[in-house]
N, C-alpha and C positions, 0 to 999 in steps of 0.2 A: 645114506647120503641123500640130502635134498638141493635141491635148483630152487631156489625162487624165483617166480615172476612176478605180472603187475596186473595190473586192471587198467585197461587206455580207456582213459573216459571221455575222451572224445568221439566214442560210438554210444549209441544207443542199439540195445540197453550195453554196457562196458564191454570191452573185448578183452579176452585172455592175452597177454604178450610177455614173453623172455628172451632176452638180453644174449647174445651170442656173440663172440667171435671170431670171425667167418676167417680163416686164410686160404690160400692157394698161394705156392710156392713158384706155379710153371707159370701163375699168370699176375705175379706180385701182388697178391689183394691181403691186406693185412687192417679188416676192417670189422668194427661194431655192426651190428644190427640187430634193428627190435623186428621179430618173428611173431604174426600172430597163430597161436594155439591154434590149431584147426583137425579135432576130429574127424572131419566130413575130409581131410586131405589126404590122399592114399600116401604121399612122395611130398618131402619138403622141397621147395622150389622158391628160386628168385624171382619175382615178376619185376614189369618194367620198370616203374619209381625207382627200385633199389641195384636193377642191372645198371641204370644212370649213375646212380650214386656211387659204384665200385668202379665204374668207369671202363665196363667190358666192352671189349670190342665182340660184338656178336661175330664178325665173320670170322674169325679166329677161334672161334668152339668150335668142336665136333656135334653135328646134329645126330638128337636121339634118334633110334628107332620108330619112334610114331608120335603123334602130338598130343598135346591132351587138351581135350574140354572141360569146363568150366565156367563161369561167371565173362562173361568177354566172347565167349562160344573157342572154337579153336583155336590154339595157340602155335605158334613157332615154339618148338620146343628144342633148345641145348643141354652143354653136359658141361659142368667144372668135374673133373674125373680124379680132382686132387683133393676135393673139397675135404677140411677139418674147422669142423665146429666146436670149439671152445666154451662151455659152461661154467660160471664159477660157482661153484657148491656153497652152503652158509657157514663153512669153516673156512672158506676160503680157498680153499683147493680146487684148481681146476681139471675140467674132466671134459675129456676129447671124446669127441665122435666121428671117426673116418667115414665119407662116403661118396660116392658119384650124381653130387646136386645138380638139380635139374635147372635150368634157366626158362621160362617163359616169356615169352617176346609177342603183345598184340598188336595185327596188322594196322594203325594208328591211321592210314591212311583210308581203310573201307568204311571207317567210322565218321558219326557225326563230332562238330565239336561238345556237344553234351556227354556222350558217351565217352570220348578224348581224356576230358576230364576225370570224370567216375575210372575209370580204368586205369590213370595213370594216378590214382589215389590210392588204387588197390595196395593193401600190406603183404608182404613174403610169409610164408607160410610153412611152420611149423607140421609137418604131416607124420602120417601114422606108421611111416620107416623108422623114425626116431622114436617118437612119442610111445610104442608098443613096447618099449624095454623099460617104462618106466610106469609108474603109478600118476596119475594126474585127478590132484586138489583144485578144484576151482568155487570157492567159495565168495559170492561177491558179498553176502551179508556180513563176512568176517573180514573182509576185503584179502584174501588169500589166494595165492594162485603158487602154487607149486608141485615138482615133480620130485620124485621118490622113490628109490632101487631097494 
């Protein structure tokens, strides 16, 4: 079975990204999103731009156990505990992944407006709770990015 992804070229040098999915049933979200590939990520997770865009009401999560650092420094961190990511395979078949997605929320207010910005550009992140059941192709010279069971 393989996932294909893309190459966002609007980073330098190109970012890895694949195309998901995302629902939650307890908190009606029935929505696409581009995830970028991130080795260096223990835990895929929503950050801010895209908590916007699913239209979560943060206080209505349950908060994790502890928060995570990162690029931003510490985060508010939540939980969709119904989370199902949807992948569609190159035959067309899609292929679920159950888990307990984390939400990352930066304090917006301790920041300057420069930082504001950069942070709320940040992309969601594909981490290494999903990405370690699979094989990962990322070839920018062939322009290929995909995963493989």
């Amino acid at each position: 079975m393989r996932i294909r992804g893309f190459l966002n070229r609007g980073y330098e040098p190109p970012a890895p990204f694949i195309k998901v999915l995302l629902i939650s049933k307890k908190l009606h979200i029935r929505k696409f999103l581009d995830l970028h590939i991130d080795t260096g990520a223990s835990s895929t997770i929503i950050l801010d731009k895209d908590a916007k865009y699913l239209g979560l009401d943060i206080k209505s999560l349950k908060r994790a156990k502890k928060n995570i650092g990162g690029i931003g420094g510490l985060i508010d961190t939540y939980l969709i505990e119904d989370a199902i990511m949807i992948f569609k395979t190159e035959e067309g078949i899609p292929h679920e992944e159950k888990l307990t997605l984390l939400v990352g929320i930066h304090k917006l207010d301790k920041l300057t407006e420069e930082e504001r910005i950069l942070i709320t550009r940040l992309p969601s992140l594909l981490g290494r709770n999903v990405l370690r059941k699979f094989r990962l192709i990322c070839d920018e010279r062939l322009n290929e990015v995909f995963m493989e069971s």
